[in-house]
C-alpha positions in Angstrom: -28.2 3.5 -3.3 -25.3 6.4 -2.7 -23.4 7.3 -6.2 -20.4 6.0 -3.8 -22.2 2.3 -3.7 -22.7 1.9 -7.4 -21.9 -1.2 -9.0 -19.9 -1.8 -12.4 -20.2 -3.6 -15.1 -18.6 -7.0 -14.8 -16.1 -8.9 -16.8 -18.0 -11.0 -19.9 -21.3 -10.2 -18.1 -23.1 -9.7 -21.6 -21.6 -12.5 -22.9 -22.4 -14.5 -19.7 -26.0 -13.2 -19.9 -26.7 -14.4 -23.4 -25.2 -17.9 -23.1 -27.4 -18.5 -20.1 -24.8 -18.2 -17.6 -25.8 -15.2 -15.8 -23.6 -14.0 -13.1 -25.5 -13.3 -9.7 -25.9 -10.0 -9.1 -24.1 -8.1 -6.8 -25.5 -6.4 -3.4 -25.0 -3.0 -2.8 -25.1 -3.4 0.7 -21.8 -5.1 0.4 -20.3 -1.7 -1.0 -17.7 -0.1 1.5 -19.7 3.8 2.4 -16.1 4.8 3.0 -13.8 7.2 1.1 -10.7 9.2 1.5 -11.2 12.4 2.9 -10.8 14.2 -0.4 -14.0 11.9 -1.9 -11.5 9.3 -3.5 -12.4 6.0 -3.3 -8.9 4.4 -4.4 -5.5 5.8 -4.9 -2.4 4.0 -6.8 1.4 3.0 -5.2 4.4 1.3 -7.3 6.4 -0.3 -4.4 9.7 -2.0 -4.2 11.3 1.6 -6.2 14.7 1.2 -4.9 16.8 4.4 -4.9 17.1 7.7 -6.8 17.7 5.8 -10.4 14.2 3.4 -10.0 12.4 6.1 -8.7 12.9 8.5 -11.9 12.7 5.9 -13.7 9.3 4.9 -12.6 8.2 8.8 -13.0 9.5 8.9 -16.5 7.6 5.6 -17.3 4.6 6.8 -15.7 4.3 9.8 -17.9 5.0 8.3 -20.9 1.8 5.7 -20.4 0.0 8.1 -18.7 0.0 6.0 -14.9 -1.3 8.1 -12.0 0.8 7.4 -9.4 -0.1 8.6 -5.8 2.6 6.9 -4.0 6.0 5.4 -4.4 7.3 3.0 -1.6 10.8 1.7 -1.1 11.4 -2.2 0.3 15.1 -2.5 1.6 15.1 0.4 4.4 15.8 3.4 4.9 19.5 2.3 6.2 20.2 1.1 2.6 20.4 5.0 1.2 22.1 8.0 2.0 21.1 11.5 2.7 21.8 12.5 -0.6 20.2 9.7 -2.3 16.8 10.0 0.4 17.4 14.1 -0.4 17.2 13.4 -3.8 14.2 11.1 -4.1 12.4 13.3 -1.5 12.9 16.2 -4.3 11.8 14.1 -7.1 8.6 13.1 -5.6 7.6 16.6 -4.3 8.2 18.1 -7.3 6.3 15.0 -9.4 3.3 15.9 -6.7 4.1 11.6 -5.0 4.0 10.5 -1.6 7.3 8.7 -1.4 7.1 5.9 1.2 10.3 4.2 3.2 11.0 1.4 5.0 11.6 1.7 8.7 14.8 -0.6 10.2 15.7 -4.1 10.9 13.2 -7.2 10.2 13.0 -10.4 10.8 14.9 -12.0 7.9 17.7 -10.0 8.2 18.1 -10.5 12.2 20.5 -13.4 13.4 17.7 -15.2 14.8 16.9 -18.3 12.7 12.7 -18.0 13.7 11.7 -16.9 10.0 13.7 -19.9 8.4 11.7 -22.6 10.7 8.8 -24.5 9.2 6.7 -22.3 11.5 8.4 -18.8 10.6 8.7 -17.9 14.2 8.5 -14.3 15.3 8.0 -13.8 11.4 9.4 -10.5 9.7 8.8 -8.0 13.3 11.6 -6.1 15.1 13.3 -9.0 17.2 14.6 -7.1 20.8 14.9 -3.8 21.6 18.2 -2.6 19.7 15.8 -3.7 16.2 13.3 -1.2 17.7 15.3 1.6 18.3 17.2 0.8 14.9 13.4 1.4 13.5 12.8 4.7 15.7 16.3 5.9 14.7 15.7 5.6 10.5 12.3 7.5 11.2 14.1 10.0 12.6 16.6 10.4 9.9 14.4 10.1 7.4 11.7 12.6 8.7 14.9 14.9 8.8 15.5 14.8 5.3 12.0 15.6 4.2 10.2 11.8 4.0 6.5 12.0 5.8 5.4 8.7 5.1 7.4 5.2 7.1 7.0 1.6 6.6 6.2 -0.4 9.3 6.2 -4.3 10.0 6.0 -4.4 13.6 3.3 -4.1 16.2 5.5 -2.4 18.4 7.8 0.0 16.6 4.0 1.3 15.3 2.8 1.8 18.1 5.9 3.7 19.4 6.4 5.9 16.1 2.7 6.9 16.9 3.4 8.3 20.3 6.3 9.8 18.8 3.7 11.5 16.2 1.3 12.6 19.1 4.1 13.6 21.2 5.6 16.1 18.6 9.1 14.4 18.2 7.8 13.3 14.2 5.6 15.6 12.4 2.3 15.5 12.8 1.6 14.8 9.0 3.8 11.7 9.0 1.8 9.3 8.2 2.4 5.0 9.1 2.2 2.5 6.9 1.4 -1.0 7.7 3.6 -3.7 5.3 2.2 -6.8 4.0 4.8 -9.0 5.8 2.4 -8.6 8.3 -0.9 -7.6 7.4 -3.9 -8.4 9.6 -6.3 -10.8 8.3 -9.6 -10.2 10.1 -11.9 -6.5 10.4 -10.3 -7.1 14.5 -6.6 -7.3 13.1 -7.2 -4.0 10.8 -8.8 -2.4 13.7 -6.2 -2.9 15.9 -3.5 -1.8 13.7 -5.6 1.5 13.2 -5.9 1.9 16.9 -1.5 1.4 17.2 -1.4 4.1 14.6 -1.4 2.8 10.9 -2.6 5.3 8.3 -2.9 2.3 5.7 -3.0 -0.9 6.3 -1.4 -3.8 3.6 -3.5 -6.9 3.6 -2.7 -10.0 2.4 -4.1 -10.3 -1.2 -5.5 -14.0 -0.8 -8.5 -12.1 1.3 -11.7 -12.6 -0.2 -14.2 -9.7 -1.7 -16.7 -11.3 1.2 -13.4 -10.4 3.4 -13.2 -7.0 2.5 -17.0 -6.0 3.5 -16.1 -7.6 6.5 -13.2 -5.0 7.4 -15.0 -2.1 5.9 -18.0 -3.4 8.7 -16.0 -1.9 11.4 -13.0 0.1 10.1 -12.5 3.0 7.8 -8.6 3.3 7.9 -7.3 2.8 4.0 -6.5 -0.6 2.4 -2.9 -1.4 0.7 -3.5 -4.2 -1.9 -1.7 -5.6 -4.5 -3.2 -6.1 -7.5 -0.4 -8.4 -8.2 1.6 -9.6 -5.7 5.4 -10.6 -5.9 6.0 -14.1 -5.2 6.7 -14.3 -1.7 3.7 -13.3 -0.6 1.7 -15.4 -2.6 2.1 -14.2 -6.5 -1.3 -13.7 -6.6 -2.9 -11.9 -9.8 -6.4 -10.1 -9.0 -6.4 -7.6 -12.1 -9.6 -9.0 -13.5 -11.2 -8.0 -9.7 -9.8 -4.3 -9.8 -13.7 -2.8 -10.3 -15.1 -5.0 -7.1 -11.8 -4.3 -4.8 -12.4 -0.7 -5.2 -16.6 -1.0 -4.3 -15.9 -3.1 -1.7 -12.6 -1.7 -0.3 -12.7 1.5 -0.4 -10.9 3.5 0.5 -8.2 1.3 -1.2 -4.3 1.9 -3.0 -3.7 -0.1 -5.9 -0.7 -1.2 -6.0 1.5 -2.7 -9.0 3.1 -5.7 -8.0 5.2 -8.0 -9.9 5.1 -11.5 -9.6 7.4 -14.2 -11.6 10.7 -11.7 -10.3 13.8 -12.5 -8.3 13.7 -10.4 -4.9 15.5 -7.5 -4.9 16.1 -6.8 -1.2 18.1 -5.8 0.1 18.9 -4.0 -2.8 22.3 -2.9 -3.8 24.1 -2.2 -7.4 24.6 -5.6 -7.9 20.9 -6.0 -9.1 20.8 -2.5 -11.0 19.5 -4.0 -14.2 16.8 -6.2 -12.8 15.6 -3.2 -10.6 15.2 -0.8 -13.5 13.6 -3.6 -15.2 11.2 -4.6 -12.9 10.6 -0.7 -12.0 9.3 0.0 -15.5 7.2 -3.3 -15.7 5.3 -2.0 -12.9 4.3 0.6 -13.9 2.6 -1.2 -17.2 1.1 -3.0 -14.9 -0.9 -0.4 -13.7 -1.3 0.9 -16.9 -3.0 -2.4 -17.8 -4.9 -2.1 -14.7 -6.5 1.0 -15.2 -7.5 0.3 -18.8 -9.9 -2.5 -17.6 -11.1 -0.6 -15.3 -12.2 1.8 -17.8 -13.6 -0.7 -20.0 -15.7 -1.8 -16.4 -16.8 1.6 -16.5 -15.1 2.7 -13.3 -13.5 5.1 -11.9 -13.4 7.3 -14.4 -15.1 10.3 -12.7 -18.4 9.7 -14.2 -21.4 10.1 -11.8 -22.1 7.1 -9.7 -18.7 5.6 -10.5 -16.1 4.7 -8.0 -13.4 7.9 -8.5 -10.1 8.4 -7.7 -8.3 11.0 -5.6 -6.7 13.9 -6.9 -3.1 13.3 -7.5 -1.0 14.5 -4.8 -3.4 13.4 -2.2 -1.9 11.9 0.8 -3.6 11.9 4.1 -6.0 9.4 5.4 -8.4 11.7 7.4 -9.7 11.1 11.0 -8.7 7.3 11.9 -9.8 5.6 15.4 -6.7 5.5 17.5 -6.1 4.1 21.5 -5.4 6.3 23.8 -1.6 7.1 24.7 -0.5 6.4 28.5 -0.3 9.1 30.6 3.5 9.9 31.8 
């Protein structure tokens, strides 16, 4: 068994052990033999960090409980800011060492179609016509502009068009795609076929089994977005006490420190100020909680045959499979 495929210590397991109720042990074989190309098996993201004043707010918090934050992603769109407030949180983050992440255009609930408020959620939260998918190419274009190299993306198609954009030289070639959870992929086929349209990380919904995850890591390599805790609209679940397993079996995975039991706060405007700072700095103790169990698991904590992290200011996602672009 690889160092990489090592398996922790599990919650009450001594406990368990002497009571009689002894918890099956765990395959190695079900441990993903993936990492990120800098040998990190799982990185960390706060997300809904809405502006200039949540983002140093979330850095200040973050140093004070000592939270290693990788990435930083932003919820309402890149429309919702200005150049001097994307210029300023584009400073902040390079010069905290973060990958800041922004949304890319028009979605779903925002559109005038009433799809997403029928019983069957119609098109769900995706571009809806063409004008919503050029509204998508034109904030990526703006924001790679101003300095952001890392886009939120919650359509099939508008990914799969910012690629060829990428390959094509019209967005940088380190621009990198992230795939949002208001429409992550399900099944290893889903994942692979938003690796093939061009996602760099993929968000999956966090009601997927650990079975679930060997299953994707069985045929894909491209990195996992999961929340650890997941706001309320997408389920409000809570898989803290799971953090050591999501990592072996995930890999290469970001953590992310979700919040559930909080109003939504897209799209977000001054008007919900207070609550955003709030909820900023609460996710950030999240994490901070987070990561102290997994210590106590004894993981990740750079020991040998422990699942690491990466180096802070990692980013990229190394070689992904990808379809090939039309010719013409």
């Amino acid at each position: 068994m690889s160092d990489s495929a090592a398996i922790p210590r599990r919650p009450g397991e001594a406990a368990l052990v002497s009571l009689g109720h002894a918890i099956p042990d765990g395959d190695p074989a079900d441990s993903s033999p993936h990492s990120f190309p800098d040998g990190g098996r799982w990185r960390t993201e706060v997300p809904s960090v809405e502006g200039p004043e949540a983002l140093h707010t979330v850095l200040e918090e973050a140093a004070r409980l000592d939270v290693p934050v990788h990435r930083i992603s932003q919820g309402s769109g890149v429309w919702m800011l200005t150049d001097a407030e994307i210029t300023e949180m584009v400073d902040a983050t390079e010069r905290a060492g973060v990958e800041l992440c922004l949304f890319t255009g028009p979605r779903g609930t925002w559109d005038i179609g009433a799809g997403t408020r029928t019983a069957s959620g119609g098109g769900g939260l995706r571009a809806r016509g063409q004008s919503a998918v050029a509204g998508c190419v034109e904030d990526a274009l703006r924001a790679v502009s101003l300095g952001v190299r890392c886009l939120l993306v919650a359509d099939e198609g508008v990914l799969w068009v910012l690629h060829q954009l990428r390959e094509r030289g019209d967005l940088p070639a380190d621009t990198t795609f992230k795939v949002s959870a208001l429409i992550g992929p399900v099944n290893p086929a889903g994942v692979a076929v938003h690796e093939g349209l061009g996602g760099d990380s993929v968000n999956i919904p966090s009601d997927l089994t650990l079975d679930h995850l060997t299953e994707i890591r069985r045929v894909s390599r491209v990195p996992l977005d999961f929340y650890l805790e997941a706001p309320d609209d997408l389920g409000g679940y809570v898989r803290m006490h799971e953090i050591a397993e999501l990592i072996r079996r995930g890999a290469p995975i970001y953590l992310k420190f979700g919040l559930s039991k909080a109003p939504g706060i897209y799209p977000y405007g001054g008007h919900l100020r207070d609550l955003t700072l709030a909820t900023a700095r609460e996710r950030v103790r999240r994490g901070r909680l987070a990561l102290d169990l997994l210590a106590r698991l004894g993981a990740g904590s750079g020991d040998t045959g422990k699942d690491t992290m990466s180096p802070l200011g990692s980013r990229l996602p190394g070689a992904l499979n990808r379809f090939p672009i039309p010719a013409g």
